[in-house]
C-alpha positions as CSV (number, residue, x, y, z in Angstrom):
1,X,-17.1,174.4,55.4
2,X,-18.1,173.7,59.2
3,X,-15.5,173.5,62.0
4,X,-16.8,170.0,63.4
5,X,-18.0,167.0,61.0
6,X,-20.5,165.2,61.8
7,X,-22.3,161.5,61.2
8,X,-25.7,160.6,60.7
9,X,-27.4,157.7,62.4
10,X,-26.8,154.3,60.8
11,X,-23.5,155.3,59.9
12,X,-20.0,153.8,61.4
13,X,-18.1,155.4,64.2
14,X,-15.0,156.6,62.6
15,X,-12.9,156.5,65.9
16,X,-13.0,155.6,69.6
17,X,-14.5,158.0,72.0
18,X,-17.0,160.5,73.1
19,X,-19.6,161.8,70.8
20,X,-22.4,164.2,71.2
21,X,-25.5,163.5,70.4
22,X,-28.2,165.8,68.6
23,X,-31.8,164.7,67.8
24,X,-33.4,166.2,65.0
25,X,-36.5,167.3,67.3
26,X,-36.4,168.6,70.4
27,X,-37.9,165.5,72.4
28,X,-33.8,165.1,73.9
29,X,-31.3,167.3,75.4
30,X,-27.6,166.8,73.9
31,X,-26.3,163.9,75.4
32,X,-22.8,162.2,75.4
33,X,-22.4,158.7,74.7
34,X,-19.3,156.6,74.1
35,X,-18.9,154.6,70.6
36,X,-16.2,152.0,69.5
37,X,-14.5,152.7,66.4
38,X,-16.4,150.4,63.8
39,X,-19.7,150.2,65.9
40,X,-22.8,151.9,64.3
41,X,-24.6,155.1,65.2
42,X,-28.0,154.0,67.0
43,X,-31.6,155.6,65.2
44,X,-34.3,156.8,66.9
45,X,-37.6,156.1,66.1
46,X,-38.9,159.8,67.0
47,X,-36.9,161.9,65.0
48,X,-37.6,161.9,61.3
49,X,-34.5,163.6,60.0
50,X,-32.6,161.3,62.1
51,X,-29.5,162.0,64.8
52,X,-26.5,163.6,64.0
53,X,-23.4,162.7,66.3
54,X,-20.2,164.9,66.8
55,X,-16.8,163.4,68.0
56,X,-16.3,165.5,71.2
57,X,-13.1,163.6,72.6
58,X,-11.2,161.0,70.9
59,X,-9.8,157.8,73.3
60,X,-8.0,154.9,72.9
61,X,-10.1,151.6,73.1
62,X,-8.5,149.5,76.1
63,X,-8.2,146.9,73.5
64,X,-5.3,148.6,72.1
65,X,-3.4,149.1,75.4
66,X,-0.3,146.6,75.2
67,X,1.5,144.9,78.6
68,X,4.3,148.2,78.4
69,X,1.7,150.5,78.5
70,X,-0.6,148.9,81.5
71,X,2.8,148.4,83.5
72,X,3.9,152.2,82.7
73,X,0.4,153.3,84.2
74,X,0.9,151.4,87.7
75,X,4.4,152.9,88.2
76,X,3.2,156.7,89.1
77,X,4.4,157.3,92.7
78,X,2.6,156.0,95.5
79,X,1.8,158.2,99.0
80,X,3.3,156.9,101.9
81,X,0.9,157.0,104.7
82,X,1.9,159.1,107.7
């Protein structure tokens, strides 16, 4: 059992956020890239084994954000200039 699941290229983004992104060769350095839940893991044409990604920080996709929460954002306090 591993402590971090991960998804192969081709496959669909389980959930908004951050992932990290391994190639199967060394041609790339981990990288982080942001996927939308339900959009699909991009190939790469240099690695044969594929890319594996790792969800590194979940998010909410702004799409979700209703009027309540956008109005609850603006209302943190504001500096008065001196």
């Amino acid at each position: 059992m591993s402590f971090f699941k991960t998804f192969k290229s081709g496959q669909i983004a389980p959930a908004s956020g951050v992932y990290a992104v391994m190639h199967s060769t060394p041609h790339r350095r981990i990288e982080r890239v942001v996927y939308v839940k339900g959009s699909r893991f991009q190939r790469c044409r240099t690695c044969p084994l594929g890319v594996l990604y790792r969800l590194e920080e979940a998010s909410i996709p702004v799409s979700s954000i209703t009027a309540a929460d956008a109005r609850f954002a603006h209302q943190a306090p504001v500096e008065e200039a001196l």
